[in-house]
DRENRO-968550 format. One record per residue: residue in three letters; x, y, z negated of N, C-alpha, C, CB in turn. Coordinates in steps of 0.1 Angstrom, whole numbers, plus 5000, padded with zeros to 4 digits. Each point is the difference from the previous one (the first is absolute). Glycine has a CB too. Layout:
BEGIN
AlaXYZXYZXYZXYZ;...
This chain:
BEGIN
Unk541047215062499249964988498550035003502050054985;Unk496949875010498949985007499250074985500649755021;Unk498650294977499650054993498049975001502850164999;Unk496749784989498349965008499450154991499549635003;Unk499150395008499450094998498749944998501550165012;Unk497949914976498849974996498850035011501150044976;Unk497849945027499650005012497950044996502849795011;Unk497050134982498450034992500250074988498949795007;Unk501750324992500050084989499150114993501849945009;Unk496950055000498550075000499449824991499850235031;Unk500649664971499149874999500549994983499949855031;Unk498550114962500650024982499949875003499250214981;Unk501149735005500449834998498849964991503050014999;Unk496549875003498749944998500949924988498249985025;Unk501450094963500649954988499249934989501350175005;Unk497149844993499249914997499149945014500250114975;Unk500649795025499049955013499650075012499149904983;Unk500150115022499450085008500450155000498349834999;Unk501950214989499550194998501250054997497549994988;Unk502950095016501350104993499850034983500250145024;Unk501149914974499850054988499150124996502049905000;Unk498050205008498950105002498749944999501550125015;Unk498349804997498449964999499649934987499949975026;Unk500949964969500049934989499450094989501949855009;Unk499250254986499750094991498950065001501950024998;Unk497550025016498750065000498849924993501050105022;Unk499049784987499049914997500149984984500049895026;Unk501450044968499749984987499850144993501349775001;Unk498650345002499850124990498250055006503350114997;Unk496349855013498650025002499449884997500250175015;Unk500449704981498949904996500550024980500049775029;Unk500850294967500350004985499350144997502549864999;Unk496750225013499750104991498749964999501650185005;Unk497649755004498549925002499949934986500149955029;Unk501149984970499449854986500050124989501749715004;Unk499050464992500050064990498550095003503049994995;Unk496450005016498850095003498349854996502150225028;Unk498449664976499149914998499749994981500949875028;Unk500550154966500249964987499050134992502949865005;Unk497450264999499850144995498350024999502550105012;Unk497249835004498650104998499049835000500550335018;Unk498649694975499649884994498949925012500550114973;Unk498750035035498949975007500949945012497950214992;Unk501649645014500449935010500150085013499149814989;Unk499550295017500150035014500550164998497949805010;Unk502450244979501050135006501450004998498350124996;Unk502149754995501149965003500449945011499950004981;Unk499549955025500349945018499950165007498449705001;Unk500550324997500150185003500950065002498850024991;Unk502249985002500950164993501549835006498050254966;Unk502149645038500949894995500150015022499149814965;Unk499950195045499950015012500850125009497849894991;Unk502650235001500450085003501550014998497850054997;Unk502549914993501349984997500749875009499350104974;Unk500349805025500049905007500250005016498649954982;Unk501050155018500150035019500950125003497449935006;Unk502950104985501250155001501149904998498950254986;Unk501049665004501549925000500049915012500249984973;Unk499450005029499849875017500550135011497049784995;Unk502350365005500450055011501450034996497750095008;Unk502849954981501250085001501349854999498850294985;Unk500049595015501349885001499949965020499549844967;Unk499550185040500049945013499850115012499149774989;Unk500250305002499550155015500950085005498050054991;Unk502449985018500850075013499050085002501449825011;Unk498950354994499650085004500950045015499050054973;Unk501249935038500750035012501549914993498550305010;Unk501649594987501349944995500350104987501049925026;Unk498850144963500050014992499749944988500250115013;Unk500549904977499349934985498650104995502849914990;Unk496150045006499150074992499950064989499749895010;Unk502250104987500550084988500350135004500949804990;Unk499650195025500550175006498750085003502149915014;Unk496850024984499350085006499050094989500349845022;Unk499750044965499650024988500750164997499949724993;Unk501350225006501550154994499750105012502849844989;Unk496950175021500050105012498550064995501549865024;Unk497550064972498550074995500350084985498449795012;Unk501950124979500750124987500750145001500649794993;Unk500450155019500850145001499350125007502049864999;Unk497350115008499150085008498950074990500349845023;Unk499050104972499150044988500450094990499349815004;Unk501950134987500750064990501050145010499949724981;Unk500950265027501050105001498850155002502449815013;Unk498550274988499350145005500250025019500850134971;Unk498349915030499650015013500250175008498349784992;Unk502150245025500450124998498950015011502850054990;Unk496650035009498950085011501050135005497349944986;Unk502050025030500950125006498750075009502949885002;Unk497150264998498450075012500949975012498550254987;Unk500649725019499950005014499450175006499549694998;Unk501150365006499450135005498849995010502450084997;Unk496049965003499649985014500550105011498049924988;Unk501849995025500350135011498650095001501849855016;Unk498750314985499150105007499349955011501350164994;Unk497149855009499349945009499650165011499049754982;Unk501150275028500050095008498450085000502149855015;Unk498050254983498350084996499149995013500950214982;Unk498449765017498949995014499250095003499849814997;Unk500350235015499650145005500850115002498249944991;Unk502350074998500750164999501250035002498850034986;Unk501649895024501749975004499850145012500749654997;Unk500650475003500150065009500349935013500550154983;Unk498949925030499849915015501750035004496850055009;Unk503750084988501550015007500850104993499249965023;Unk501749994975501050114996500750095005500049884989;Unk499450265018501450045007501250064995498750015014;Unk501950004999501250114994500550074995499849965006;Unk498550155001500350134996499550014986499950105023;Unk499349774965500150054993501049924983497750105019;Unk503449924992501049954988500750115003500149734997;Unk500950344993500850075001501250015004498850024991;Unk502050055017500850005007501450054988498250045025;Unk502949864974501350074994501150045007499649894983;Unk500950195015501250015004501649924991498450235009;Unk502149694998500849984992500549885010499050104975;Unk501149775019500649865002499049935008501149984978;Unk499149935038498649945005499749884984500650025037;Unk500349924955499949914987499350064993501949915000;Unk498150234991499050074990498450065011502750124981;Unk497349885028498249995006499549855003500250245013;Unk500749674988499849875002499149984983502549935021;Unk497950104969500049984988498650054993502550025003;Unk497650115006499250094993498649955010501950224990;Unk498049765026499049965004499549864992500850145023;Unk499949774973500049874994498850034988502849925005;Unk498050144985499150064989499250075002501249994990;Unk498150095016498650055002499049915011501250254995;Unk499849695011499149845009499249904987502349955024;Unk498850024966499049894991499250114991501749764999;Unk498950314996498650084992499150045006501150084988;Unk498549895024498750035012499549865003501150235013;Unk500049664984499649915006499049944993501850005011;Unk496949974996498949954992500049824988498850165026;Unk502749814986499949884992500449994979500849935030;Unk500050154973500650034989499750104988501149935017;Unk497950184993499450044991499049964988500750095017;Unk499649984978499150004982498750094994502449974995;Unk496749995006498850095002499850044982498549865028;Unk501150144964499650014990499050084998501749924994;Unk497250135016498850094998499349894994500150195019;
């Protein structure tokens, strides 16, 4: 049994003529809101004014593509960005290493010696290495 598979199911259907039903609705709701903006404001050139703007929002959100998108996704993607709440996160800076006053050598003899585990002087030489270490240090004079 053979079964057919639909195949342009991204492709809308050109239902007045030329234009989808989408583009359609755009255009007739940005040319119906122009004849209610020409009717309203009486002066000729700020009604073409205020009638130019509208006019070209309905044309973009009936023909303009953004990267293969509709001009409607990108409309709703700017709203939501604007209106939602936004989360800021700190970025920590890194410690920058103090210039000049870095000790020349650390020796041996002046870390202390434990008795115990070679693991607990591994530990303990560790922790008195970065509290000396200039990088890391923290001046606050």
């Amino acid at each position: 049994m053979r079964f057919q598979v639909p195949q342009f199911t991204d492709v809308e259907d050109k239902i007045f003529g030329p234009l989808t039903f989408k583009q359609f609705v755009y255009l007739a709701g940005s040319g119906g809101l122009c004849v209610i903006i020409y009717f309203l404001i009486p002066i000729g050139f700020v009604a073409f004014a205020l009638m130019l703007p509208v006019a070209a929002f309905g044309a973009a959100l009936a023909f303009y593509k953004v990267n293969g998108k509709s001009f409607i996704n990108m409309v709703e993607a700017f709203l939501k960005y604007s209106i939602a709440g936004k989360l800021y996160i700190w970025k920590q800076i890194e410690k920058k290493p103090v210039v000049g006053s870095a000790p020349k050598e650390l020796s041996s003899s002046f870390l202390p010696k434990l008795s115990g585990s070679k693991l607990k002087d591994m530990t303990w030489n560790l922790g008195v290495t970065e509290s000396i270490n200039p990088v890391t240090r923290n001046d606050l004079n």
